[in-house]
C-alpha angles and dihedrals in degrees: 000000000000099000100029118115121197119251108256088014123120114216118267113221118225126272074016077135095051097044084046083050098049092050101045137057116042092332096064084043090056093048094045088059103038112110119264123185083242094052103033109024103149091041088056093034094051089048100052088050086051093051084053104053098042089059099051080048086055093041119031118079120276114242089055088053096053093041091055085040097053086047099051088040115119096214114140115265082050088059089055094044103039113000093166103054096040088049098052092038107043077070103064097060134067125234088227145041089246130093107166094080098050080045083066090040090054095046102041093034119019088037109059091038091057088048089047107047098006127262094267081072100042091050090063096044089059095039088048084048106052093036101054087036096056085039096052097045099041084047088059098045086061099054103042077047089056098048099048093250085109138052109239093235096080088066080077114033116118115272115189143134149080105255087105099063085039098059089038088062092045097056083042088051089056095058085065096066132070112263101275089052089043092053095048092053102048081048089062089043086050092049088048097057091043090052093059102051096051091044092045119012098207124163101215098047088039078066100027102055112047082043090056089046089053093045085061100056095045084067092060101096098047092045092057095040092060088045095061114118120249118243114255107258106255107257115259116234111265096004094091101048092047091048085044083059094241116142115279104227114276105265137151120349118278122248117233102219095179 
């Protein structure tokens, strides 16, 4: 009837399917990986600081802009007069006037990596590899400039972005998969740097970002080896059975402390 309840049942509240409905299935799987600011602070943080930045870049008036931009760029005669500050600052700016991509980078890439190993770690996936990767390609640069198989020009052009942190963490974030999934996502990553070089040419990414994508992998092993499981602490005798609530042995009398 209507009005009858089953014995040793608690009540169900009406549309209690629909709302279980709503929050299980690939719904729930979707909400459980979107970025929070608990779960992803640095992802959302570095974003923000991203969106910031690229509008100050639209907006503000040009020659400021060039002039921040000359100062944070990571060529090669900045690097030997101030490698620090080229370094922290080249990443704060994007290579390009628009956000929305590097939106769908942070969110598919940087994300899942932070949720998966902290964001301590993924902080220092990024900053590893944005760091080797400028290094390596301005490195490069320098040499092939040395030996006259370079124009000298490219000692100065502006070199910012954050392309090489994100590909880092996505040859990190392949490490975390079993190997079908590892291979399909090196083989993005691959695409991706493909992508670029036949899109823009350039000397110092055709370098860079391969560089960044191997920088990633080499922290697999570490990664992994921080994410093991601890074994579970061997049972002392008697503690287990008293915090199961069975009877402890009869011994002595019991005090009254009242």
């Amino acid at each position: 009837m209507a009005g009858e309840r089953w014995p040793g049942r608690a009540p169900v509240a009406p549309y209690a399917g629909l709302r279980l409905g709503l929050r299980s299935g690939p719904l729930q799987w979707a909400l459980d990986r979107l970025p929070t600011p608990r779960r992803n602070p640095f992802t959302l943080l570095y974003l923000a600081v991203l969106a910031g930045t690229t509008v100050l870049a639209r907006d503000a008036d040009p020659a400021l802009v060039h002039r921040l931009q000359e100062l944070s760029s990571t060529d090669g005669h900045h690097l030997l007069q101030a490698p620090v500050r080229s370094l922290l600052l080249s990443g704060l700016w994007l290579a390009g006037p628009d956000w929305l991509p590097y939106l769908w980078g942070f969110a598919f890439i940087v994300a899942p990596l932070e949720r998966l190993v902290g964001w301590r770690r993924a902080v220092g996936v990024f900053a590893a590899g944005h760091v080797v990767a400028t290094l390596v390609s301005q490195g490069a640069v320098a040499v092939l400039v040395a030996t006259g198989h370079a124009d000298r020009g490219l000692l100065d052009e502006l070199d910012i972005g954050v392309s090489y942190g994100v590909l880092a963490t996505l040859g990190a974030l392949a490490g975390q998969f079993r190997w079908p999934g590892r291979l399909l996502v090196l083989a993005g990553g691959a695409l991706l740097v493909l992508r670029q070089l036949q899109s823009d040419p350039d000397l110092v990414t055709a370098i860079g970002h391969p560089t960044a994508l191997l920088v990633g992998i080499g922290l697999w092993w570490p990664l992994r080896r921080r994410r093991r499981p601890r074994r579970p602490a061997a049972p002392v005798p008697g503690v287990g059975a008293a915090a199961a609530g069975q009877p402890k042995p009869a011994g002595g009398p019991v005090l009254d402390r009242a």
